[in-house]
mmCIF file of the N, C-alpha and C atoms, coordinates in Angstrom:
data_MODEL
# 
_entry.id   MODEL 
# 
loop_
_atom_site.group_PDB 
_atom_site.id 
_atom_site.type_symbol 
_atom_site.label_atom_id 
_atom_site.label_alt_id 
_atom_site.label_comp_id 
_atom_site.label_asym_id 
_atom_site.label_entity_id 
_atom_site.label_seq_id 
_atom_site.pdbx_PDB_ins_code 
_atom_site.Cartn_x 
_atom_site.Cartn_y 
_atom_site.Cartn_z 
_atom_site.occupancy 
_atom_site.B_iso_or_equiv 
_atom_site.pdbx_formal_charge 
_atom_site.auth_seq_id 
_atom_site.auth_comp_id 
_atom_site.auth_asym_id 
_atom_site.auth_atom_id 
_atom_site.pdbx_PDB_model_num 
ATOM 1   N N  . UNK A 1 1  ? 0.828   -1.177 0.000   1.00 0.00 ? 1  UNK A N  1 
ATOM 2   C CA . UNK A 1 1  ? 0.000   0.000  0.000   1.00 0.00 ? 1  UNK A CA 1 
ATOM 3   C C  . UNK A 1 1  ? 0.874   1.242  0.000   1.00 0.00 ? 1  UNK A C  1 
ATOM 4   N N  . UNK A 1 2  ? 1.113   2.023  -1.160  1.00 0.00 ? 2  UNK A N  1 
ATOM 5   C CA . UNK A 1 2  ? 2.066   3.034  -1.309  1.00 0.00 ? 2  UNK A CA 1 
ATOM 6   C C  . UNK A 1 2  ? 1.210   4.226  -1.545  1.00 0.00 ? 2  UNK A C  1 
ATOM 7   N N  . UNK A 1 3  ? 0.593   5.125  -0.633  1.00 0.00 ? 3  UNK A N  1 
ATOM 8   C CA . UNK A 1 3  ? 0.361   6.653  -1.364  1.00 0.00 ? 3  UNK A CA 1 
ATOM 9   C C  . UNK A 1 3  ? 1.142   7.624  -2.035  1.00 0.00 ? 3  UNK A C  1 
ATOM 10  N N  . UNK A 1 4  ? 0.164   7.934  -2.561  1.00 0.00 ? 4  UNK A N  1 
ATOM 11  C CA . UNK A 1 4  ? 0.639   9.198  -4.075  1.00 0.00 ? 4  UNK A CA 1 
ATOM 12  C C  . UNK A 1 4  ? 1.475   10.276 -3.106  1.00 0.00 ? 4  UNK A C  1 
ATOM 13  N N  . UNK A 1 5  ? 2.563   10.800 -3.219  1.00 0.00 ? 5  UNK A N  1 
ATOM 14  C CA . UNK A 1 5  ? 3.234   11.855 -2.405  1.00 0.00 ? 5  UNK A CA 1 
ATOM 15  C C  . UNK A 1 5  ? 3.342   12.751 -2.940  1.00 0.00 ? 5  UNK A C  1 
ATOM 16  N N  . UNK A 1 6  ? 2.634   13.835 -2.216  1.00 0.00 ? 6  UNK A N  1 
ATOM 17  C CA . UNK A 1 6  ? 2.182   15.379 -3.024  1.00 0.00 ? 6  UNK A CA 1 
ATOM 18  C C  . UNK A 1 6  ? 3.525   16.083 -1.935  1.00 0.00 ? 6  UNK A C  1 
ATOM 19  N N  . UNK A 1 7  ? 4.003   17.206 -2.559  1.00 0.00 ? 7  UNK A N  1 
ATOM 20  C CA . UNK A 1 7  ? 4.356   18.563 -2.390  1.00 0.00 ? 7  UNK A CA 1 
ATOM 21  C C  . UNK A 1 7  ? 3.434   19.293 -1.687  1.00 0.00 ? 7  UNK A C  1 
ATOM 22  N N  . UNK A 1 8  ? 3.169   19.283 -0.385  1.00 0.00 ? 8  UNK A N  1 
ATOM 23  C CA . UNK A 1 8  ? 2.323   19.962 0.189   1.00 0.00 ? 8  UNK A CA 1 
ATOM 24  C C  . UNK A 1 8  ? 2.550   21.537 -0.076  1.00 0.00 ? 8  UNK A C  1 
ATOM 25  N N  . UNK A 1 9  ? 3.293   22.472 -0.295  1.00 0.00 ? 9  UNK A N  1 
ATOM 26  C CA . UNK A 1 9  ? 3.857   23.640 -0.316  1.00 0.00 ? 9  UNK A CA 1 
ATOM 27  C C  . UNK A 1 9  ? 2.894   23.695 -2.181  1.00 0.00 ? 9  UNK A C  1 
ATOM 28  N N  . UNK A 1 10 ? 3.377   22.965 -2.968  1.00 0.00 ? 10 UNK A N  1 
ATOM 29  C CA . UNK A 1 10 ? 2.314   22.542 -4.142  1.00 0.00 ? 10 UNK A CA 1 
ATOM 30  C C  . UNK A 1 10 ? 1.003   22.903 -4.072  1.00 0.00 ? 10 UNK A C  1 
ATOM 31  N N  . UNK A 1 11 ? 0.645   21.828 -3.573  1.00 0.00 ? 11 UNK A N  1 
ATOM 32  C CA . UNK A 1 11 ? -0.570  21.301 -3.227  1.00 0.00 ? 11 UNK A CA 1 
ATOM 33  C C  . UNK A 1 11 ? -1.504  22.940 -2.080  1.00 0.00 ? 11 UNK A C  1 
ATOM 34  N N  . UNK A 1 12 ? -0.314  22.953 -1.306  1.00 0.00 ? 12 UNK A N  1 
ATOM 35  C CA . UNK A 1 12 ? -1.645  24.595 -0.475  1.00 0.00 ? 12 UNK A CA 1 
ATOM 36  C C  . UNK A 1 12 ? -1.796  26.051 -2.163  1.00 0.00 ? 12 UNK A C  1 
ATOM 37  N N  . UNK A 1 13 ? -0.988  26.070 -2.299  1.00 0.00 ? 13 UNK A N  1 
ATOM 38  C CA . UNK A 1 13 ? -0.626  27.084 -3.516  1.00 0.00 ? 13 UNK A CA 1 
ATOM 39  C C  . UNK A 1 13 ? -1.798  26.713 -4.484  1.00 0.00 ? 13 UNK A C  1 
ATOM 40  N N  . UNK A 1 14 ? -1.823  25.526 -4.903  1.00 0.00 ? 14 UNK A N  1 
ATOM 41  C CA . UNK A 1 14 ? -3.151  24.618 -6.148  1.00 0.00 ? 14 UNK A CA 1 
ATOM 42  C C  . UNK A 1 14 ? -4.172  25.050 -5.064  1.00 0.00 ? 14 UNK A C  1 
ATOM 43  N N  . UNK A 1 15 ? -4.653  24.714 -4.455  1.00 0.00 ? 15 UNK A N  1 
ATOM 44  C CA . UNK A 1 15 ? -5.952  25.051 -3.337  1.00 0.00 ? 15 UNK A CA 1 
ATOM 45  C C  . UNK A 1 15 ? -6.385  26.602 -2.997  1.00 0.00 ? 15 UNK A C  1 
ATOM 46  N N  . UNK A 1 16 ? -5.055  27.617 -3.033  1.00 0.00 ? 16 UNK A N  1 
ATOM 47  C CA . UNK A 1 16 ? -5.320  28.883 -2.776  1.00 0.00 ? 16 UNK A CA 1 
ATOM 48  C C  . UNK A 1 16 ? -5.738  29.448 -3.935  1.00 0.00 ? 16 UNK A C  1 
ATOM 49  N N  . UNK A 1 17 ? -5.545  29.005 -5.295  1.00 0.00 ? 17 UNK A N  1 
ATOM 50  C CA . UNK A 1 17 ? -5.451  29.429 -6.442  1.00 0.00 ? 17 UNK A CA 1 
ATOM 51  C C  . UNK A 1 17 ? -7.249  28.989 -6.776  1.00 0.00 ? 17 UNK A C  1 
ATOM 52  N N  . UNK A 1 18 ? -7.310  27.892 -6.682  1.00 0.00 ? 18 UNK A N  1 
ATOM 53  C CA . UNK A 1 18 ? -9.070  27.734 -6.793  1.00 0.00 ? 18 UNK A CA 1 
ATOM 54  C C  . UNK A 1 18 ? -9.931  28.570 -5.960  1.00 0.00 ? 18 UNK A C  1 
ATOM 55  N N  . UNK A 1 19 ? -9.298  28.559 -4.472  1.00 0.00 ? 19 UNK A N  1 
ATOM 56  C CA . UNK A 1 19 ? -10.030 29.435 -3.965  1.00 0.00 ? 19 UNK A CA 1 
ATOM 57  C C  . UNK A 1 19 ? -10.669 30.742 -4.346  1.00 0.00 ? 19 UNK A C  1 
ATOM 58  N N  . UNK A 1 20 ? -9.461  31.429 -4.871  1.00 0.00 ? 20 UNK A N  1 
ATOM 59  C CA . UNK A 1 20 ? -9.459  32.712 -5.643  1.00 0.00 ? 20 UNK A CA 1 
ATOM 60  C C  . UNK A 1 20 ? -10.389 32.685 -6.932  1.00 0.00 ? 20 UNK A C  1 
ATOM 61  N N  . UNK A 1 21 ? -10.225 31.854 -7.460  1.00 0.00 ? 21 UNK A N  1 
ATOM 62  C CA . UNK A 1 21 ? -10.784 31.517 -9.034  1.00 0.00 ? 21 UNK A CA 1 
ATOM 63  C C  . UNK A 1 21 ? -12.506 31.611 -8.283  1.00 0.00 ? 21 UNK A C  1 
ATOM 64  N N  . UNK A 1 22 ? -12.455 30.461 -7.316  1.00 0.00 ? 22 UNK A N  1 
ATOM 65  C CA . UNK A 1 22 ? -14.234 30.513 -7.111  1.00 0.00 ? 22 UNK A CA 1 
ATOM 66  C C  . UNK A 1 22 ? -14.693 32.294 -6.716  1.00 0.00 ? 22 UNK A C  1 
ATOM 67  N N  . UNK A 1 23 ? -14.048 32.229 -5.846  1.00 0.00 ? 23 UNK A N  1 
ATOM 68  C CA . UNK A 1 23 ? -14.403 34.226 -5.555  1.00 0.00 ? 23 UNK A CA 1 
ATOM 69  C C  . UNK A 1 23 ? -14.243 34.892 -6.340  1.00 0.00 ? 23 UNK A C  1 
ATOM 70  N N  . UNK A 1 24 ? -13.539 35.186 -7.703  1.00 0.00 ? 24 UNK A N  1 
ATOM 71  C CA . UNK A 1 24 ? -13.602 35.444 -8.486  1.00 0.00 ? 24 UNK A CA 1 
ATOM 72  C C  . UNK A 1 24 ? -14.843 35.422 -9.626  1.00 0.00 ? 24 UNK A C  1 
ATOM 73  N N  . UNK A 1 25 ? -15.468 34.131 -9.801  1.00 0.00 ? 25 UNK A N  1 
ATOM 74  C CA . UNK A 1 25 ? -16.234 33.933 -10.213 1.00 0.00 ? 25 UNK A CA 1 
ATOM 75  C C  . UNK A 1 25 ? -17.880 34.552 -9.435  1.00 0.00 ? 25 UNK A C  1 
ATOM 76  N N  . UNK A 1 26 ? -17.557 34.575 -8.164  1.00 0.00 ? 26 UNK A N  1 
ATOM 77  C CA . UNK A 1 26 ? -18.914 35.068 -7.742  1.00 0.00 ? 26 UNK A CA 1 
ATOM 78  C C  . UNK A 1 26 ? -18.689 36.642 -7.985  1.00 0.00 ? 26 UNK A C  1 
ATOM 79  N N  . UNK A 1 27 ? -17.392 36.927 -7.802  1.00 0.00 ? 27 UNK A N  1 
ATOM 80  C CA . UNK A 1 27 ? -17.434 38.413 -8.084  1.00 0.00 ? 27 UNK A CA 1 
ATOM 81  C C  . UNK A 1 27 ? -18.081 39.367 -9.114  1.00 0.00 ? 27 UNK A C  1 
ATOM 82  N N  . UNK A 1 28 ? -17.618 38.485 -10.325 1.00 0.00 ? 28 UNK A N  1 
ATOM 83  C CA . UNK A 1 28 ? -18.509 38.421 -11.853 1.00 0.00 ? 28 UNK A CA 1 
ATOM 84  C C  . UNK A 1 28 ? -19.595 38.448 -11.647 1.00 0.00 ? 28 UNK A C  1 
ATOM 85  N N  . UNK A 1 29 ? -20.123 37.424 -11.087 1.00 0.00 ? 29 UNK A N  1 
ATOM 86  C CA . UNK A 1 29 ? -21.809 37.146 -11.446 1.00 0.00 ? 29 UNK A CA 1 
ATOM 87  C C  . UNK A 1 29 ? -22.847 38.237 -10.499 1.00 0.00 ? 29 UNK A C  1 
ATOM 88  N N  . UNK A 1 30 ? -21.878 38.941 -9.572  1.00 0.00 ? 30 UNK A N  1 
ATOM 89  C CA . UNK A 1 30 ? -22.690 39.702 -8.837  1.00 0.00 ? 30 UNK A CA 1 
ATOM 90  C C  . UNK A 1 30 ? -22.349 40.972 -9.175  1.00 0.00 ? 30 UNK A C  1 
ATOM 91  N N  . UNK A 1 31 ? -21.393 41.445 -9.837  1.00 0.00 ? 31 UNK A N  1 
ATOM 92  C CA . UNK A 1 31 ? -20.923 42.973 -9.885  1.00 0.00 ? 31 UNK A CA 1 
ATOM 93  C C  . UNK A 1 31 ? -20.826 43.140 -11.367 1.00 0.00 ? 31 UNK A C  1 
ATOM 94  N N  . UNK A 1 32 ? -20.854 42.430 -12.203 1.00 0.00 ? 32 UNK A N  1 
ATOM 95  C CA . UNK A 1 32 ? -20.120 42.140 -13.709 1.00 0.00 ? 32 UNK A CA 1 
ATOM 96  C C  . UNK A 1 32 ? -21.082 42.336 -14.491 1.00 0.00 ? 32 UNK A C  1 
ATOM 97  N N  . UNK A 1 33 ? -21.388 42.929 -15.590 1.00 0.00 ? 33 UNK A N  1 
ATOM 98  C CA . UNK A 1 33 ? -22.263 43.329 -16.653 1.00 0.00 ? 33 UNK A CA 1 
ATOM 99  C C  . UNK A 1 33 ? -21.772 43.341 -18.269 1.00 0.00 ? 33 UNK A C  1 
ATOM 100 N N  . UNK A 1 34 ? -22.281 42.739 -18.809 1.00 0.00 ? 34 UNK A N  1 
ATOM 101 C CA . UNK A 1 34 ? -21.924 42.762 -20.224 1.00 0.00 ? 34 UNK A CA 1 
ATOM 102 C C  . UNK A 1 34 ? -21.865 43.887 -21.125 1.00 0.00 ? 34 UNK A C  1 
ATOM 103 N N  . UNK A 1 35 ? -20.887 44.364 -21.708 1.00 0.00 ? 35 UNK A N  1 
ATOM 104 C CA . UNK A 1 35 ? -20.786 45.409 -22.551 1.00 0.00 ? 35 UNK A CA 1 
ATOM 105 C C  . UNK A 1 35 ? -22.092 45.717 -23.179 1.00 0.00 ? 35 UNK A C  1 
ATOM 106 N N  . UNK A 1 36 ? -22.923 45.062 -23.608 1.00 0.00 ? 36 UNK A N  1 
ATOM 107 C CA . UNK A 1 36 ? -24.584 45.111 -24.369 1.00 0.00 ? 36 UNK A CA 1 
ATOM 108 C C  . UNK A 1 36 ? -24.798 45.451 -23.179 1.00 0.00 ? 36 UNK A C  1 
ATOM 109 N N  . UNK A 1 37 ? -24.761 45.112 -22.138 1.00 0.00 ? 37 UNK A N  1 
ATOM 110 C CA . UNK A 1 37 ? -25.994 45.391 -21.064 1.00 0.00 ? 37 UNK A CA 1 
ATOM 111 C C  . UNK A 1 37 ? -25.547 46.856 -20.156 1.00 0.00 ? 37 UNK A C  1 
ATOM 112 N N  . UNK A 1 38 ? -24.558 47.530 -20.636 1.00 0.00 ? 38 UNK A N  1 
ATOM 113 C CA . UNK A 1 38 ? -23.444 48.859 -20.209 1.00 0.00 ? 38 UNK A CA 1 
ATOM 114 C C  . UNK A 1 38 ? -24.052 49.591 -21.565 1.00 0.00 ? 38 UNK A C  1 
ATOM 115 N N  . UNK A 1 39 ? -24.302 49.275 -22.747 1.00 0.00 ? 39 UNK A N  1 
ATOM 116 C CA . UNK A 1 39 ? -24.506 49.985 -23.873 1.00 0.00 ? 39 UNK A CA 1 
ATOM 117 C C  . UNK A 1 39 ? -26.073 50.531 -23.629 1.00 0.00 ? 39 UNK A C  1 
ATOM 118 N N  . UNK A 1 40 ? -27.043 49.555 -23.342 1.00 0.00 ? 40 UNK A N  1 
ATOM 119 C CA . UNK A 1 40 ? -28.130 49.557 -23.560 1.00 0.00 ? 40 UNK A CA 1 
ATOM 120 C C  . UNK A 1 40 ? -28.690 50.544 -22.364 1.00 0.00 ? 40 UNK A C  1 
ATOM 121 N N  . UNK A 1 41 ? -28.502 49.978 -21.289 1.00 0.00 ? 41 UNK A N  1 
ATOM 122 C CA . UNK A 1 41 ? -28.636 50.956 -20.153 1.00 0.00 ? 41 UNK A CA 1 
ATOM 123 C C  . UNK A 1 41 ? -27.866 52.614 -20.640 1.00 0.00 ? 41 UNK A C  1 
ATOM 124 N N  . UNK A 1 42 ? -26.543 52.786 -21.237 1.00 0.00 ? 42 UNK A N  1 
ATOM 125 C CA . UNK A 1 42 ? -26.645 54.323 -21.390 1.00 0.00 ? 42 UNK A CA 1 
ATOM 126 C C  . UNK A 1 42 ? -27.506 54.251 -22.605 1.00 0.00 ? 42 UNK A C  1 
ATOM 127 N N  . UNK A 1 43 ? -28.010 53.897 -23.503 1.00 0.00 ? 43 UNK A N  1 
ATOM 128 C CA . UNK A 1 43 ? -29.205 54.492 -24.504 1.00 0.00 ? 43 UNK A CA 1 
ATOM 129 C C  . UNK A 1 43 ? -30.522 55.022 -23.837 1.00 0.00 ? 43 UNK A C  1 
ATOM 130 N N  . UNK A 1 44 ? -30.979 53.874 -22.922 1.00 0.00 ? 44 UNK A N  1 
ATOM 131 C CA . UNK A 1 44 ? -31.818 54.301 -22.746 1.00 0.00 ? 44 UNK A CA 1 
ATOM 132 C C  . UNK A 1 44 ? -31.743 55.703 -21.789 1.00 0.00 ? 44 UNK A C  1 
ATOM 133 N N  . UNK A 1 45 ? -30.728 56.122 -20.926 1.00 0.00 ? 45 UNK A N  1 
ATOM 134 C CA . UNK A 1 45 ? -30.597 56.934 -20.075 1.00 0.00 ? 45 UNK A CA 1 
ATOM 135 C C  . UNK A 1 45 ? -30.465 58.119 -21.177 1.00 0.00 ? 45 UNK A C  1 
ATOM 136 N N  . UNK A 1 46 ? -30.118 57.902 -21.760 1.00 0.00 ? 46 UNK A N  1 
ATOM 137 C CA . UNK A 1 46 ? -29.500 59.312 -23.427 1.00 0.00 ? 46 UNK A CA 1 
ATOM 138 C C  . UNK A 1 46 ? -30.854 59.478 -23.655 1.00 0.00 ? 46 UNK A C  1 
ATOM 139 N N  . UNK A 1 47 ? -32.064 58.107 -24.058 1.00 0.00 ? 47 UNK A N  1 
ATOM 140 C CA . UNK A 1 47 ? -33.140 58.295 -24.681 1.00 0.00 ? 47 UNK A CA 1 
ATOM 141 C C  . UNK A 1 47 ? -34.101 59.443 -23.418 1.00 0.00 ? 47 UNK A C  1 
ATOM 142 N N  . UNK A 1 48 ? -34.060 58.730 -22.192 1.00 0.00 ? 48 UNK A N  1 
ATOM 143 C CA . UNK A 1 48 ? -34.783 59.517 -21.648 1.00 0.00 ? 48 UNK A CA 1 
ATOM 144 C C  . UNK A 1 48 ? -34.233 61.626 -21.428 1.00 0.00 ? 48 UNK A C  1 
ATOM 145 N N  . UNK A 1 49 ? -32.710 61.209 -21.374 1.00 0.00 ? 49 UNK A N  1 
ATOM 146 C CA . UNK A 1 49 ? -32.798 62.476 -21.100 1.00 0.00 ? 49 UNK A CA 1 
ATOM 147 C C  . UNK A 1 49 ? -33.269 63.463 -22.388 1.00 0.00 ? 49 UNK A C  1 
ATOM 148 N N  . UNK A 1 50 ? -33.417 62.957 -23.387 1.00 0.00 ? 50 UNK A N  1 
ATOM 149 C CA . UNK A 1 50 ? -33.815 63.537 -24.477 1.00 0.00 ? 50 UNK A CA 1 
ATOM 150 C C  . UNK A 1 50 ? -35.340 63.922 -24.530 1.00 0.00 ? 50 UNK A C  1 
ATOM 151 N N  . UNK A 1 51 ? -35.870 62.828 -24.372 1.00 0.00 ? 51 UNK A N  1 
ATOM 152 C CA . UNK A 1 51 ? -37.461 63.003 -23.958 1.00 0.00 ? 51 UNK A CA 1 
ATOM 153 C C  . UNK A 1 51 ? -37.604 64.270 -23.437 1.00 0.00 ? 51 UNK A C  1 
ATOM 154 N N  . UNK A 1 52 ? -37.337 64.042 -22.020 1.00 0.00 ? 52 UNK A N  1 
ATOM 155 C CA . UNK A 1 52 ? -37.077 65.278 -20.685 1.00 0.00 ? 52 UNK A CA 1 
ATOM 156 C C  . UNK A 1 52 ? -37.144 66.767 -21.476 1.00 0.00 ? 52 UNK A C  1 
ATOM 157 N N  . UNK A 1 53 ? -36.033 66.620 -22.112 1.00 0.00 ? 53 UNK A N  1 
ATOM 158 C CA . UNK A 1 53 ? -35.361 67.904 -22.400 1.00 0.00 ? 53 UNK A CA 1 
ATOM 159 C C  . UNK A 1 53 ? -36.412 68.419 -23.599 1.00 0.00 ? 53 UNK A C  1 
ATOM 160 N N  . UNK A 1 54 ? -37.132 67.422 -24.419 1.00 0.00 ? 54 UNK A N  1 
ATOM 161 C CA . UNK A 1 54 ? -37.938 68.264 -25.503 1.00 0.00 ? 54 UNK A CA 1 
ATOM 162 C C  . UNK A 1 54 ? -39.121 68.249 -24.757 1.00 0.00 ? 54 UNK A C  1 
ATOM 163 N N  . UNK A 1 55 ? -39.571 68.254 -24.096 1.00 0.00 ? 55 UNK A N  1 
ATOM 164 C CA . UNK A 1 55 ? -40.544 68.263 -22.896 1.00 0.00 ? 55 UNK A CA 1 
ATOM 165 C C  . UNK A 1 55 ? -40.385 69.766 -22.058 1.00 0.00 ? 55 UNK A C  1 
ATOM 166 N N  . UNK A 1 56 ? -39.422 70.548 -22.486 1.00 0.00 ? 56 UNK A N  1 
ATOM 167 C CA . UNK A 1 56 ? -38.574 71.581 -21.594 1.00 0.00 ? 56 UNK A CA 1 
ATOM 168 C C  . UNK A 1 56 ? -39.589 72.801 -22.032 1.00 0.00 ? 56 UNK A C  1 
ATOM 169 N N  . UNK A 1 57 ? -40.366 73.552 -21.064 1.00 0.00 ? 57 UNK A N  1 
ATOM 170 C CA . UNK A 1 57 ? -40.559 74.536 -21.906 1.00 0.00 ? 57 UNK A CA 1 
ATOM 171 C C  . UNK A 1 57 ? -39.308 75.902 -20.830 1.00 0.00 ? 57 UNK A C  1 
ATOM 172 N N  . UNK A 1 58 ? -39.009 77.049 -22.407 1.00 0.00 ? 58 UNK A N  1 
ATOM 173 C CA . UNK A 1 58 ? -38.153 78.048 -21.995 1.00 0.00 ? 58 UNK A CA 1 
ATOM 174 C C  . UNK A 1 58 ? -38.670 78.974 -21.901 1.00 0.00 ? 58 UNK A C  1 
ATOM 175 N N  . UNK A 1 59 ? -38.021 79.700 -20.925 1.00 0.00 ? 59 UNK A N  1 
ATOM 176 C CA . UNK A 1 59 ? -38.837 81.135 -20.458 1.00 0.00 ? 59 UNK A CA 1 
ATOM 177 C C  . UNK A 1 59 ? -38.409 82.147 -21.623 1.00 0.00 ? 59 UNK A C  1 
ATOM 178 N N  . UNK A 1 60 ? -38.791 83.483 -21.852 1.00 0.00 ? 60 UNK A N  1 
ATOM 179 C CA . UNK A 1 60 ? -38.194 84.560 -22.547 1.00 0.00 ? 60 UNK A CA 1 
ATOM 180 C C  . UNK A 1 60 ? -37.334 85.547 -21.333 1.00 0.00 ? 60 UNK A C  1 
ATOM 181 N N  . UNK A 1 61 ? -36.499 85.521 -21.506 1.00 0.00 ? 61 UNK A N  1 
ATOM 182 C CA . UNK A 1 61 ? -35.781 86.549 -20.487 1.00 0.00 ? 61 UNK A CA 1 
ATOM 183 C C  . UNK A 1 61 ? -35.913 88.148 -20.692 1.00 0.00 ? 61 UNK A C  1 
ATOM 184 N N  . UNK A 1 62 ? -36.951 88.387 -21.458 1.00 0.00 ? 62 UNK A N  1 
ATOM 185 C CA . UNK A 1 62 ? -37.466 89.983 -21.795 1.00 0.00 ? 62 UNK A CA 1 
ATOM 186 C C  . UNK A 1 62 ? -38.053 90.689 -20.253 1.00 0.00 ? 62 UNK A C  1 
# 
């Protein structure tokens, strides 16, 4: 009965590195937005402020 003999110094380094990768990954899925979904959101913010603004009535300063 011979076990596999790991490099523990290896082996913590491989383990810290997934660690990171998984937090990483939640980091994405909770803070992270797709360029389409960064584009679309400023259109519509452009669209509304446009609305707004022809909606504006101006005073005469006479």
């Amino acid at each position: 009965m011979s076990a596999e003999i790991v490099n523990l110094r290896q082996f913590r380094k491989q383990q810290a590195r997934s660690e990171k990768e998984k937090q990483a990954e939640q980091n994405r899925i909770s803070h992270g937005r797709t360029k389409a979904e960064k584009q679309l959101t400023k259109a519509r913010n452009e669209k509304a402020e446009k609305a707004l603004d022809q909606g504006r009535l101006e005073k005469d300063e006479t």
